[in-house]
C-alpha positions in Angstrom: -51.1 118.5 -60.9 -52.2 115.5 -58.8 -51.0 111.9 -59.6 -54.5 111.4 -61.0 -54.2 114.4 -63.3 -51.8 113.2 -65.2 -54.2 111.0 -66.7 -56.5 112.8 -67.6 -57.3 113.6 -71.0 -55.2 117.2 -70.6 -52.4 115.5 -68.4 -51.9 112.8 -71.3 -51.8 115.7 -74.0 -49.2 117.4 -71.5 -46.6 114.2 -71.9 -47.9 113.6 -75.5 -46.5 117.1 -76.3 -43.5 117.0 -74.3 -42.6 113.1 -75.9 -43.2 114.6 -79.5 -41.2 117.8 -78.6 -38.4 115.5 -77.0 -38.5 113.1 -80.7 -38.6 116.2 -83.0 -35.7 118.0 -81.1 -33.2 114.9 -81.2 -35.1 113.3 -84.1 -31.4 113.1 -86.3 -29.2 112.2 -83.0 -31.3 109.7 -82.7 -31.4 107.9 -85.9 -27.5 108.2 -86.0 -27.3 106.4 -83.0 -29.9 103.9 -84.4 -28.3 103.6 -87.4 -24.2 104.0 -86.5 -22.2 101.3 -88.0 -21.1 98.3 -85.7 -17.5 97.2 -86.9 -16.6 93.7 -86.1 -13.5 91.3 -86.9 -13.6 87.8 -88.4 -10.6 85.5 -89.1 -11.2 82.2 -91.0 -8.2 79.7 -91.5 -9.0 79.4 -95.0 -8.0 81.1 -98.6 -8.7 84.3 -99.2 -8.5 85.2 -95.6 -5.2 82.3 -95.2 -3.4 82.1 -98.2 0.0 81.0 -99.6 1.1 83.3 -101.8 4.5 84.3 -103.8 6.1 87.8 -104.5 7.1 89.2 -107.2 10.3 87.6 -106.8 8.4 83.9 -106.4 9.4 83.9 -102.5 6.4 82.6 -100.9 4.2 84.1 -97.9 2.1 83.1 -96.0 -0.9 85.7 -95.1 -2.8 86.1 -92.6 -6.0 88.5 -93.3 -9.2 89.8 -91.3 -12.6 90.2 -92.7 -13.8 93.3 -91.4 -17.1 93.7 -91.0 -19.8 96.4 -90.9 -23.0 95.6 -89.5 -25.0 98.8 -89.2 -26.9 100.2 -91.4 -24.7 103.3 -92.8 -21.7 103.4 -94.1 -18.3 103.2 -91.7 -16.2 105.9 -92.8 -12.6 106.1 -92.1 -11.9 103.1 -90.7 -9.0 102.2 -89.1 -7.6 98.8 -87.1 -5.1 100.0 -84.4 -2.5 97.7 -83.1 -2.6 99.1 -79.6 -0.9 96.7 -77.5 1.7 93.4 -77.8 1.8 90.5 -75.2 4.3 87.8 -75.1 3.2 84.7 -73.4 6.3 83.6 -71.3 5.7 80.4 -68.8 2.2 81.4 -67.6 2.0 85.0 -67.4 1.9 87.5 -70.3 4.6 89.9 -70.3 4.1 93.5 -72.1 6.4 93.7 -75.2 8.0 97.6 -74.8 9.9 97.5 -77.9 6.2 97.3 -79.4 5.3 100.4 -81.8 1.3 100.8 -81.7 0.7 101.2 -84.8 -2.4 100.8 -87.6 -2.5 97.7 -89.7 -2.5 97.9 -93.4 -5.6 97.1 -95.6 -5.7 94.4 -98.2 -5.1 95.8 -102.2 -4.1 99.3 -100.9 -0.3 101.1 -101.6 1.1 101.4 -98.3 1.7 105.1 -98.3 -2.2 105.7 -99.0 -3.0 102.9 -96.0 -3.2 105.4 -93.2 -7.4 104.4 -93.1 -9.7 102.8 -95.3 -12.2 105.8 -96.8 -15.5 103.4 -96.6 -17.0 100.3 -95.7 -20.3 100.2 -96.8 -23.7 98.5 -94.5 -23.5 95.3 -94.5 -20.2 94.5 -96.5 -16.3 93.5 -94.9 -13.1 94.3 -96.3 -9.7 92.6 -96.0 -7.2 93.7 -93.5 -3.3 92.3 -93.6 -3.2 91.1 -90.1 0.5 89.7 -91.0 2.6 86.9 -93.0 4.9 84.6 -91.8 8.5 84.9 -93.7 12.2 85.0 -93.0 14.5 88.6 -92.8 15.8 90.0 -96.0 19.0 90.4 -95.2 22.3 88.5 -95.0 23.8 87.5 -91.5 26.7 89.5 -91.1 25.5 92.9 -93.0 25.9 96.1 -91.7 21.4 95.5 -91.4 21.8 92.4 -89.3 24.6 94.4 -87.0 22.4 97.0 -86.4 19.2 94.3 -85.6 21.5 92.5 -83.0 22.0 95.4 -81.5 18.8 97.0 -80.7 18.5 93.1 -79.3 14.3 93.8 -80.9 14.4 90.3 -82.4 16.7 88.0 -80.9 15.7 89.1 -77.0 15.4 86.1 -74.9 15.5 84.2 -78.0 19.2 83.1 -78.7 18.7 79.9 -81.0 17.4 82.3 -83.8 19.8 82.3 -87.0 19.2 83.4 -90.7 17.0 80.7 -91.8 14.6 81.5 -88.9 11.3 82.4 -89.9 8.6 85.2 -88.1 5.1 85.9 -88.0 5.3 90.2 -89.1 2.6 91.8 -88.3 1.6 94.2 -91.5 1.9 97.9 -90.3 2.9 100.7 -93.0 6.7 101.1 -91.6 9.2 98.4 -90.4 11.1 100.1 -87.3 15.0 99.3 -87.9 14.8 97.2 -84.5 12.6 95.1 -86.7 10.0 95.4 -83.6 6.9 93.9 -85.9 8.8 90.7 -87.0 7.7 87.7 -83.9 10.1 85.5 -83.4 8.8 81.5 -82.7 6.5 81.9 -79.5 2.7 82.5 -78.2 1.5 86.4 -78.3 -1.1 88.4 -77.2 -2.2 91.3 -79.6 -4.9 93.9 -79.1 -6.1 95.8 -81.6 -8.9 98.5 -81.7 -11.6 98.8 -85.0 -12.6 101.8 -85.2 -14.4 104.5 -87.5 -15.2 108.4 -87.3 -19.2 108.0 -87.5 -18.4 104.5 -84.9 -17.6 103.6 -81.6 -14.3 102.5 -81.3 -13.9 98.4 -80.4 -11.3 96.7 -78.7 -10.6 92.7 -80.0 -8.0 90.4 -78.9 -5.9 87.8 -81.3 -3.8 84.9 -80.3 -1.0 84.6 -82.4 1.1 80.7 -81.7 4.1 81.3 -84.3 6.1 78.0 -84.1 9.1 79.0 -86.3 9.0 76.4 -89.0 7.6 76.3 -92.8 5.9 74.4 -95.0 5.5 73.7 -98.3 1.6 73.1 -98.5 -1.2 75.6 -96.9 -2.7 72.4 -95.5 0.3 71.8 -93.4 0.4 75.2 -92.5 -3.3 74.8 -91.2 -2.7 71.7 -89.4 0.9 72.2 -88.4 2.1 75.5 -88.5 1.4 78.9 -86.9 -2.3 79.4 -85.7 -3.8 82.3 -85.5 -7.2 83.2 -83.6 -9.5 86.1 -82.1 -10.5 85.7 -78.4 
């Protein structure tokens, strides 16, 4: 058919036909594509999502959480936030932490040994994820514990003015490792992790953790003072 014959009144019918075959085929791919959720991470410095709160043995922590978001228009099912990767920030470079242990992050509210994903997050809605708490070790100096922590050199690597009444930012993950590899000692980190769903594409996100060691009393001082905590 000639350029001009595509435009005639048969030619258009020709691509009309094919277009409509084309839609009708792929019809449902195409409005799951439309309409996948979009996953997306938001930390705010402020209560719920940063909160001082006390055990159930009135030992207080101090908790870090992301608002995870769903922005399509279906539901995100089986979601899941991957701690993929851990950077330490030493002089100006950042150095690749190898006792890391990628690992999912725990959601908010859930009993760890059912936290292996979150079943649903519905259009338009978040839900809380424990991104970590800042606390000291729960063990004695000198315990068999502590012997096998100093050993495994996971916590106290390049870091030799750490004692007892140190405290660490630890990251929330289902299992703590017996090198203790998801408790920070007092430093700047790096820490990727990846959102992801089984109807969604997965999403990498980065967070700068500053842990400076010390405690306070007061959230306030925490926020103005303390560790910070950020997505880059």
């Amino acid at each position: 058919m000639s350029k001009s014959g595509w435009f005639s009144p048969p030619g258009v019918s020709a691509i009309a036909a094919v277009i409509f075959a084309f839609i009708a085929f792929f019809k449902d791919t195409l409005l799951k594509w439309c309409n996948r959720p979009k996953l997306r991470a938001e930390l705010i410095r402020q209560s719920p999502d940063t909160s001082l709160i006390y055990d159930s043995e009135g030992y207080p922590l101090l908790y870090f959480r992301l608002k995870v978001w769903n922005d399509g228009r279906t539901a995100a099912d089986k979601v899941e936030v991957f701690a993929k990767k851990l950077q330490k920030k030493e002089g100006e470079e950042l150095q690749d932490l190898t006792d890391f242990l990628p690992m999912n992050l725990t959601w908010s509210h859930l009993p760890k040994n059912k936290n292996i994903y979150l079943p649903t997050i519905p259009p338009q809605t978040f839900k809380h994820c424990d991104l970590g708490h800042i606390e000291g070790l729960s063990f004695d100096v000198g315990s068999p514990l502590w012997k096998i922590v100093v050993r495994t050199n996971a916590l106290f690597k390049n870091n030799p003015d750490l004692n007892a009444s140190s405290k660490y930012f630890v990251l929330s993950k289902p299992i703590t490792a017996n090198n203790y590899e998801n408790y920070l000692p007092k430093g700047e980190y790096l820490l990727t992790l990846v959102l992801s769903a089984a109807n969604s594409k997965p999403r990498e996100i980065k967070i700068r953790i500053i842990h400076n060691g010390m405690w306070f009393e007061e959230l306030e001082k925490f926020l103005t003072e303390g560790s910070f905590v950020e997505i880059i």
